[in-house]
C-alpha positions as CSV (number, residue, x, y, z in Angstrom):
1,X,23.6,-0.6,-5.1
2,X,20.0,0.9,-4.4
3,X,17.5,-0.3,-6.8
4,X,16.0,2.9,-6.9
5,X,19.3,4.8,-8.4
6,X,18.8,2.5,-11.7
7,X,14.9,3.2,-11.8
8,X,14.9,4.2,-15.5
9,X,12.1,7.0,-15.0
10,X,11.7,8.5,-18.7
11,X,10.9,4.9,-20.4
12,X,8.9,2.1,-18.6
13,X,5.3,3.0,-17.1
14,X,5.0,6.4,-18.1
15,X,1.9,7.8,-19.0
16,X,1.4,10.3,-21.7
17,X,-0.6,13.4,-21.4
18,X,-0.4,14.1,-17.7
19,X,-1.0,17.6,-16.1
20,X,1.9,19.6,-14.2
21,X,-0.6,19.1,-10.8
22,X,-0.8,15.0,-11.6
23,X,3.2,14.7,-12.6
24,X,3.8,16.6,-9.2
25,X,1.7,14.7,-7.0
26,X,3.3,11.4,-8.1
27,X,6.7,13.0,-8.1
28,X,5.4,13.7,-3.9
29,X,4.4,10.3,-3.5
30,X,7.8,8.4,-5.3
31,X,10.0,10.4,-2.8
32,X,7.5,9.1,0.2
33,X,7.7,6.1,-1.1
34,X,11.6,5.9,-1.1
35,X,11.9,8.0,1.8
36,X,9.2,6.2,4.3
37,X,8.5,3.2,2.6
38,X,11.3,0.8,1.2
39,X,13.3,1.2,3.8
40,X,11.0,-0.3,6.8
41,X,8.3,-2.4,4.6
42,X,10.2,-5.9,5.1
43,X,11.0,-5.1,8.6
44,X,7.9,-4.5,9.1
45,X,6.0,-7.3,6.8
46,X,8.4,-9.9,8.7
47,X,7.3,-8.3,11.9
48,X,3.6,-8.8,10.4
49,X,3.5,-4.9,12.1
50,X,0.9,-2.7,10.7
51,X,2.7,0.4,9.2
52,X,0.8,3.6,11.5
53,X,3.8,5.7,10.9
54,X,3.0,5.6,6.8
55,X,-0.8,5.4,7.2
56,X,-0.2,8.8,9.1
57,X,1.9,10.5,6.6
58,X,-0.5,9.4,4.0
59,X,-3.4,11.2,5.8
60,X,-1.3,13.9,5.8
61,X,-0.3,14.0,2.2
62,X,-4.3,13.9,1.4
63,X,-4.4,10.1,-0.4
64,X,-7.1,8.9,2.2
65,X,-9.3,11.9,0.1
66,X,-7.8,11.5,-3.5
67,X,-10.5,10.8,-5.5
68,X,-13.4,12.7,-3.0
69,X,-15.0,15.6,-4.4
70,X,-13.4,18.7,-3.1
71,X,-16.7,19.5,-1.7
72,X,-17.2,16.9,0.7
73,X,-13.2,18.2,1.5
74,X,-11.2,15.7,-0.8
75,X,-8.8,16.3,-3.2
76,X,-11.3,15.6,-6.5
77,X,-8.5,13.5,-8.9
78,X,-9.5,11.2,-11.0
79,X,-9.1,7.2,-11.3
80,X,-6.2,7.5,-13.1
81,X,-4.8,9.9,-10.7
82,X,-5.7,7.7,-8.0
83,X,-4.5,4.2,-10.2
84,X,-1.0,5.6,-10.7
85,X,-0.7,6.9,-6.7
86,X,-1.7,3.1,-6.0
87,X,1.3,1.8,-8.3
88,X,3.6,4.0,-6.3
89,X,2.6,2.8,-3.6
90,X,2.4,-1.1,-4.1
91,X,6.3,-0.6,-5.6
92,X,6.7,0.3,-1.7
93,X,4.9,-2.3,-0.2
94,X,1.7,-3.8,-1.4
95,X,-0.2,-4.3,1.6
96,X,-0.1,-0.5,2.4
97,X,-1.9,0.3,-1.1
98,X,-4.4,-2.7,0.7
99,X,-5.4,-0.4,3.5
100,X,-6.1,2.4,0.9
101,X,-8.0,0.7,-2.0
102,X,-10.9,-1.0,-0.2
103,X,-11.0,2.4,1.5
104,X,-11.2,4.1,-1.5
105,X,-13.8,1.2,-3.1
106,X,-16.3,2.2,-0.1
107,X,-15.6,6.4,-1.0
108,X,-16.4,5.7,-4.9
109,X,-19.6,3.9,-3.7
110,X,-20.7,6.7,-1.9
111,X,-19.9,9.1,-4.3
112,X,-21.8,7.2,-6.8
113,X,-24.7,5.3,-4.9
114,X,-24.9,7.5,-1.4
115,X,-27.2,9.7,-0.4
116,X,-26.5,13.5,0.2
117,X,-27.1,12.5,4.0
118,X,-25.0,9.6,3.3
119,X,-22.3,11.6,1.7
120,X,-22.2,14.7,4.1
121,X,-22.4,12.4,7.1
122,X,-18.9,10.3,6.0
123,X,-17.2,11.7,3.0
124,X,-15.4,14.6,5.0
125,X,-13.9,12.4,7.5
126,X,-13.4,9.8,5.0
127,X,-11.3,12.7,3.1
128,X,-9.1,12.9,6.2
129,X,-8.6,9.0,7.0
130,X,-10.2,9.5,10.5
131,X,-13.4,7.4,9.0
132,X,-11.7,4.4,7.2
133,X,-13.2,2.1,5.5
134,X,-13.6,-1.7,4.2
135,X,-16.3,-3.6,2.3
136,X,-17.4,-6.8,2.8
137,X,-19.0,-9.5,-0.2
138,X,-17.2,-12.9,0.6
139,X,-18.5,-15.9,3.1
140,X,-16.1,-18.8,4.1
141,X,-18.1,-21.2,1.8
142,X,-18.6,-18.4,-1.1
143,X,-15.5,-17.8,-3.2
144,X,-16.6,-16.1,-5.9
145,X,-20.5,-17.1,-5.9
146,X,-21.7,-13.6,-4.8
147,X,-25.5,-15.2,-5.6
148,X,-25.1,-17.7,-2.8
149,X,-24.5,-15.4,0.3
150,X,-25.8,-16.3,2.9
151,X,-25.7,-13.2,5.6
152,X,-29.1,-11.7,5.7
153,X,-30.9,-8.8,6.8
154,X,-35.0,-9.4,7.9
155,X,-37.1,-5.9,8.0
156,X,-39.0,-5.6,11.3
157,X,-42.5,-5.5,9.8
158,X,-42.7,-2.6,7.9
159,X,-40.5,-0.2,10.3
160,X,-36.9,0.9,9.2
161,X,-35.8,-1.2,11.4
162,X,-33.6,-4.5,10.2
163,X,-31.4,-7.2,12.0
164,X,-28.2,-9.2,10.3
165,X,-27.5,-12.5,10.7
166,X,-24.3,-14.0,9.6
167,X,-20.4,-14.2,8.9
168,X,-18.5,-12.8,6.4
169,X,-14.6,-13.5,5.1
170,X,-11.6,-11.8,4.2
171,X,-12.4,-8.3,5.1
172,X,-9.2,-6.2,4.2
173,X,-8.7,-3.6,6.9
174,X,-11.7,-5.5,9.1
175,X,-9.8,-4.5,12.2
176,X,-8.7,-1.1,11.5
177,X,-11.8,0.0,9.8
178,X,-14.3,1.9,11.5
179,X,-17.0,1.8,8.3
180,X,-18.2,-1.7,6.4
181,X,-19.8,-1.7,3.1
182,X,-21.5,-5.3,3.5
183,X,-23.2,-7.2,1.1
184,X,-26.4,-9.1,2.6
185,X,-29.3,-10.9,1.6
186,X,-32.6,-9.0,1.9
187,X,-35.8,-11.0,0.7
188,X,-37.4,-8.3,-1.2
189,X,-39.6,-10.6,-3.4
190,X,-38.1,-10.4,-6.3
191,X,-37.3,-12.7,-8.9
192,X,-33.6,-12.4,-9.4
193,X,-31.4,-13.5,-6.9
194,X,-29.2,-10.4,-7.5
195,X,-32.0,-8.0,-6.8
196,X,-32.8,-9.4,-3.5
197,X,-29.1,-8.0,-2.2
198,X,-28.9,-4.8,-0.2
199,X,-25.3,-2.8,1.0
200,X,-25.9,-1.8,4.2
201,X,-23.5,0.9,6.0
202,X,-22.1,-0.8,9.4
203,X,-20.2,1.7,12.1
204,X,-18.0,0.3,14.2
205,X,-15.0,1.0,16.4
206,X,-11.9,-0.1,15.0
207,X,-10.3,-3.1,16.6
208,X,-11.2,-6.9,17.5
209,X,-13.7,-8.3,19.6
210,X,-17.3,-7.0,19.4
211,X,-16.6,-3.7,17.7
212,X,-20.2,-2.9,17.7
213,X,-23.5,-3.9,18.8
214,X,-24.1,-7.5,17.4
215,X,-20.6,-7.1,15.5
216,X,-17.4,-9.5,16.2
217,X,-14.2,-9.2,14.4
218,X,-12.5,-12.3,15.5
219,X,-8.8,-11.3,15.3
220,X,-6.8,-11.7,12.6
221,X,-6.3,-14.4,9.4
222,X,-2.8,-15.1,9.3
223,X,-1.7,-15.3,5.4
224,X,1.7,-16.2,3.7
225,X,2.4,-12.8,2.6
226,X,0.5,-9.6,2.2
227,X,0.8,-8.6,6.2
228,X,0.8,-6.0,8.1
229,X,-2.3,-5.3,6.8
230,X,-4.9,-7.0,8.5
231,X,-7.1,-9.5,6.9
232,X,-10.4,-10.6,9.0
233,X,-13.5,-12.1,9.6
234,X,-17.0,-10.4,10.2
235,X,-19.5,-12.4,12.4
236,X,-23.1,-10.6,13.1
237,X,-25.3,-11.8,15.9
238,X,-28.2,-10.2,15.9
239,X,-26.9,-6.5,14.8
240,X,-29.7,-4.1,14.5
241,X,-30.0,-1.0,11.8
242,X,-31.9,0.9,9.9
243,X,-32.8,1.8,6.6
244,X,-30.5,5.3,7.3
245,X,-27.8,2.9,6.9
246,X,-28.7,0.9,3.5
247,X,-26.5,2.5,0.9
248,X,-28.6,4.6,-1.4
249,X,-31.4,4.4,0.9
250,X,-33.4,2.1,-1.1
251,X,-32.5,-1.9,-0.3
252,X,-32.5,-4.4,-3.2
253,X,-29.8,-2.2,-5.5
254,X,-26.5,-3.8,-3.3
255,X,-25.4,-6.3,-5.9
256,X,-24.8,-3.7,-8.6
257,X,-23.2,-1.3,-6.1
258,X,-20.7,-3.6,-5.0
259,X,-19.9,-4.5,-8.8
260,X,-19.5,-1.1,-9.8
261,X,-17.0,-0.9,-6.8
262,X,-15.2,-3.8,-7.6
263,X,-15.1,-2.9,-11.5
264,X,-12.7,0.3,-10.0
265,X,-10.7,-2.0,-7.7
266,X,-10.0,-4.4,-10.4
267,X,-8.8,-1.4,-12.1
268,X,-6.9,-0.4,-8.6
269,X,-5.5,-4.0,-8.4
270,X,-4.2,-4.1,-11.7
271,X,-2.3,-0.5,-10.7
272,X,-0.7,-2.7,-7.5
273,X,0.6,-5.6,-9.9
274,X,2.2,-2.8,-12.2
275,X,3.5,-1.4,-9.0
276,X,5.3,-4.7,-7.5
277,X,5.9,-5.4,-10.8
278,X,8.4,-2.3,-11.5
279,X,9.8,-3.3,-7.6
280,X,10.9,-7.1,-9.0
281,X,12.6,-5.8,-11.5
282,X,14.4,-3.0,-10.0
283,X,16.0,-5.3,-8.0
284,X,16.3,-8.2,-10.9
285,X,18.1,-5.6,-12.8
286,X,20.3,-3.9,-10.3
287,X,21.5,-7.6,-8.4
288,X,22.1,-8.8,-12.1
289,X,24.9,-5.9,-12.7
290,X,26.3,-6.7,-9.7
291,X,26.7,-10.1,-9.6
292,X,29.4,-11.9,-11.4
293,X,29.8,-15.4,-12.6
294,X,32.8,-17.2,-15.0
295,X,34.1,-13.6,-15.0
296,X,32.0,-10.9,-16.1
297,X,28.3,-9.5,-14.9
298,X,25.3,-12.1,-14.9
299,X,23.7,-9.2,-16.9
300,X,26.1,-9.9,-19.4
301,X,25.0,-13.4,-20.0
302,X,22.6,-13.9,-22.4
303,X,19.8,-15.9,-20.3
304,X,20.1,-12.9,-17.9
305,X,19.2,-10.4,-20.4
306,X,16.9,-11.9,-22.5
307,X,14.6,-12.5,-18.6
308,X,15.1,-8.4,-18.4
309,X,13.9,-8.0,-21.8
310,X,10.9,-10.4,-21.0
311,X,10.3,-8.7,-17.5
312,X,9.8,-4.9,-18.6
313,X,7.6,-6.1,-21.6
314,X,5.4,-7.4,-19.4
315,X,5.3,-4.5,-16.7
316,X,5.4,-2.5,-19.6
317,X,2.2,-4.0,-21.1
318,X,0.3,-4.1,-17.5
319,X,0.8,-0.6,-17.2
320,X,-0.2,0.8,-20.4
321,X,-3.6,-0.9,-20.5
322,X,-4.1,-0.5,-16.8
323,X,-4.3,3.6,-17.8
324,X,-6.9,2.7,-20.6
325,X,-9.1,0.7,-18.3
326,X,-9.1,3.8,-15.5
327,X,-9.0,6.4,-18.5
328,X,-12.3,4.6,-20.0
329,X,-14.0,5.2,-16.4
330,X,-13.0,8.8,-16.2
331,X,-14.3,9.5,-19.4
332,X,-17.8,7.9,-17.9
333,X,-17.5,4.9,-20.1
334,X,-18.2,1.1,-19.4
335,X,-14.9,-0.2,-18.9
336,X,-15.7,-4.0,-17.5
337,X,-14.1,-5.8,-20.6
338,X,-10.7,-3.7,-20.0
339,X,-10.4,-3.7,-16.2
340,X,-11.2,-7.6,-16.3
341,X,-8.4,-7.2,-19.0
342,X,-5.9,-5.1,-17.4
343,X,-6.4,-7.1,-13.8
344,X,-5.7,-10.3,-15.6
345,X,-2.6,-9.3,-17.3
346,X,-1.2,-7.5,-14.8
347,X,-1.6,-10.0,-12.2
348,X,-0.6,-12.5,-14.3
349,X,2.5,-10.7,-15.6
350,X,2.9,-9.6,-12.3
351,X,3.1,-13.1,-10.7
352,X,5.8,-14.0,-14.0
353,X,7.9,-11.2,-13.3
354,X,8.5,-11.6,-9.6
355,X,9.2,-15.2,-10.3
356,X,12.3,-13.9,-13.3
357,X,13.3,-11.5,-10.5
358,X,13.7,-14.2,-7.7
359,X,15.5,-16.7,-10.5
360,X,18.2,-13.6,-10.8
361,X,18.7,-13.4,-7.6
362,X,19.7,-17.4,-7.5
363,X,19.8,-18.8,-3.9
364,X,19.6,-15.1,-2.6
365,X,16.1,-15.0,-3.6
366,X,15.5,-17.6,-1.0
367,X,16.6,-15.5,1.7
368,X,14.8,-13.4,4.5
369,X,17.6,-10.9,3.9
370,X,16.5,-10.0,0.0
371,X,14.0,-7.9,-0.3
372,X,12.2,-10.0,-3.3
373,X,11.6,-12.7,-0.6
374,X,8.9,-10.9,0.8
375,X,8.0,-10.1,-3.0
376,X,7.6,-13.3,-3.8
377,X,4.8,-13.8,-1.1
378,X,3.2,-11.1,-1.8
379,X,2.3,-11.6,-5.6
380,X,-0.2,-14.4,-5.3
381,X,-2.4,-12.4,-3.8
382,X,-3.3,-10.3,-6.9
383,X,-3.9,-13.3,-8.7
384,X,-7.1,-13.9,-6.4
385,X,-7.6,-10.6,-5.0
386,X,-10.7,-8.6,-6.6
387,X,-12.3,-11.6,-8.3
388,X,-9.5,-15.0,-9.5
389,X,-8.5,-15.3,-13.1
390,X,-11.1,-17.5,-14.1
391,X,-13.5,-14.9,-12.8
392,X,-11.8,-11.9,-15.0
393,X,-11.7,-14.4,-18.2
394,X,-15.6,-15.3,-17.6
395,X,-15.9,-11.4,-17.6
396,X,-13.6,-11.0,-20.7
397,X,-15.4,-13.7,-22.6
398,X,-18.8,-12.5,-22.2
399,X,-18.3,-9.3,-23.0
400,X,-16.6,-10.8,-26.1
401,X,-19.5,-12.2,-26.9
402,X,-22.0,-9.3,-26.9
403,X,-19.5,-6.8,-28.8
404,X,-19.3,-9.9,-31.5
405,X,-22.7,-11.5,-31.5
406,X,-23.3,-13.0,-35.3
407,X,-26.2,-10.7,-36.5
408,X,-29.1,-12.7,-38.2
C-alpha cells in the first residue's frame, strides 16, 4: 500500500482561511512532491547524491523566489505561504527543504536589511535559483555562543576596503551556494559585544576548493542523515572586500540581522518537523493496517492505536502553532516567544513521532529497505538545527519573563 493513498487530507495540518492562489500552489507542490520526490529521496539519501533533478524543477515551479517581492521578479507570498511549501517539501525529503531555507534566510535578509543596490544586484537571480544562497554564524568551537566568534574583518585604514580572517562551520548548501551571508567580527569600538558584528555578502563560485579569492570550502562534512545536501566548512585566508558587500551598507548591525533571519528559519524549521512528521506517520499508519499479528491487523491492537492517536496529536499540535508563529510575522508582529515555541515543539514532537513510527514498523524499521530508516536519521537534525532546545527554552523563558514581570 502507498502511504500517500491513506493521507487523510481534510483533517490533520490544515490551515484555515487560505486563498484559492495559496490552496493551489500547495495542491502544485503535493503532486511534485509525490510525483518527483518520494519516489527517488532514499535512493538518493543512501547514495548521499545531491537531488539536481528536483532542485531544477523547483526553479521551475518558482520556490527559489516565493517569498521575493514581485518586483525584484519573485513570486511575493508570504511566510506562511512559504512555511507550508517547506512542510511539503520536508514530507518529501528533508534535506531538499535544507537547500531552500537557508536560501530563502539570505532573500528575507535582503529584503529586510539590503540595500536597493543590494537588492537589485541579487534578488532577481535569487528569484530564479541561478544565485543561491547560504549564511554562515557558527565556528567549530562556537555552538551556540554567537558572542564568541572569532572570524574577523579589519578595515584598511579608513578605505572601504576590509580583509577576513577565519573559519566558519556547518554551512548548509556551502558547496553549492554561490552567495554567503557571514557573520564576522568587526571592532567598531563599541561597547557591546553584539554591536561589533557585521554581515558581510561573500560571492563565490559554487563548488569545493578555493571558490573565491581568499575563500576555501574544504569538501564535505559527512553526517548520519540529512544528505545529499551538502553540509560544509568556510575557511578565509586573507579574503579582501569592501564595504559594497556589508549587508545594509553600514557594518556593526550583523548580529541583529542574522537574528531576525534565524527568527524566520526557526519558524521554517518548525514547518520541516511538521513535514517529516506527517511522513512518519503515513507510513506508521498505512504498515500498521497491513501488518497482522495473533490474527487480525496490528492497527487493531490497542498499543498500536493508542501510538496513532498520540502521533497525529502531536503533528497536529506542531502544525497549528507553527501557522501562528509565521502568521504573527506576516502581520509585522514580534513573533520570537512563538517561533522559539513552535520550533521546540515541533522538533520535539517531531523526534517522538518518528521514533512511534519506527516502533510500528518492528524489526522493519531497522531496515535500509523501509523508508522510515532514512526517517529516523534524519529527525535529529531539527532538534539542533536553527538554535538546540535549550537555546529555544532560554528564548521562551525570557520572553516569559518580560510579558509577566511583577509590577512594583
Amino acid at each position: 500500500m502507498d502511504p500517500t493513498k491513506v493521507r487523510p487530507m481534510g483533517r490533520l495540518q490544515t490551515t484555515e482561511g487560505l486563498t484559492e492562489d495559496q490552496g493551489e500552489l500547495l495542491k502544485l507542490v503535493r503532486q511534485f512532491v509525490d510525483e518527483q520526490i518520494i519516489p527517488v529521496a532514499t535512493e538518493l539519501e543512501h547514495k548521499d547524491e545531491y537531488p539536481t533533478e528536483i532542485v531544477e524543477g523547483m526553479k521551475e515551479m518558482g520556490i527559489f523566489g516565493l517569498m521575493i517581492p514581485e518586483e525584484y521578479g519573485g513570486l511575493g507570498e508570504s511566510l506562511l505561504t512559504y512555511a507550508l511549501t517547506v512542510e511539503e517539501i520536508a514530507r518529501g525529503w528533508m534535506s531538499v527543504s535544507g537547500i531552500i531555507n537557508t536560501h530563502f534566510i539570505v532573500a528575507y535578509m535582503l529584503i529586510q536589511h539590503g540595500t536597493e543596490e543590494q537588492k537589485q544586484k541579487y534578488l532577481p537571480r535569487m528569484a530564479t535559483g541561478e544565485v543561491r544562497g547560504a549564511f554562515s554564524m557558527s565556528e567549530p568551537g562556537l555552538g551556540s555562543d554567537v558572542a564568541a566568534i572569532r572570524t574577523k574583518a579589519v578595515r584598511d585604514g579608513d578605505t572601504d576596503s576590509w580583509t577576513i580572517n577565519g573559519q566558519k562551520m556547518w554551512l548548509t548548501n556551502g558547496g553549492s551556494s554561490n552567495l554567503v551571508a557571514v557573520l564576522v567580527k568587526t571592532d567598531l569600538g563599541e561597547k557591546s559585544v553584539y554591536k561589533n558584528m557585521t554581515t558581510f555578502l561573500i560571492e563565490k563560485e559554487s563548488g569545493f576548493g578555493e571558490t573565491a579569492q581568499g575563500v576555501t570550502v574544504p569538501g564535505k562534512i559527512e553526517k548520519m542523515g540529512y544528505k545529499g545536501v551538502d553540509t560544509t566548512e568556510l575557511v578565509f585566508e586573507n579574503h579582501h572586500t569592501s564595504t559594497a558587500q556589508i549587508l545594509g551598507g553600514v557594518p556593526g548591525k550583523g548580529f541583529y540581522q542574522m537574528m531576525d533571519g534565524v527568527e524566520v528559519g526557526r519558524v521554517n524549521v518548525a514547518a520541516r518537523a511538521c513535514g517529516l512528521s506527517m511522513r512518519a506517520f503515513e507510513l506508521g499508519i498505512a504498515y500498521a493496517q497491513q501488518r497482522e499479528t495473533f490474527g487480525k491487523k496490528i492497527a487493531e491492537h490497542q498499543g498500536i492505536l493508542f501510538r496513532l492517536a498520540d502521533m497525529a496529536t502531536r503533528l497536529e499540535a506542531s502544525h497549528q502553532m507553527m501557522v501562528k508563529a509565521a502568521r504573527l510575522k506576516d502581520a509585522g508582529q514580534r513573533n520570537d516567544l512563538e517561533a522559539g515555541m513552535a520550533k521546540y515543539l515541533a522538533a520535539e514532537n517531531c523526534a517522538n513521532v518518528v521514533e512511534q513510527s519506527f516502533r510500528i514498523h518492528g524489526g522493519y524499521g531497522y531496515s535500509k529497505e523501509y523508508e522510515i530508516e532514512r526517517l529516523y536519521r534524519e529527525a535529529p537534525m531539527l532538534l539542533i538545527g536553527e538554535g538546540t532546545a535549550e537555546i529555544q527554552k532560554m528564548i521562551i523563558g525570557r520572553r516569559l519573563l518580560e510579558e509577566f514581570a511583577l509590577k512594583g
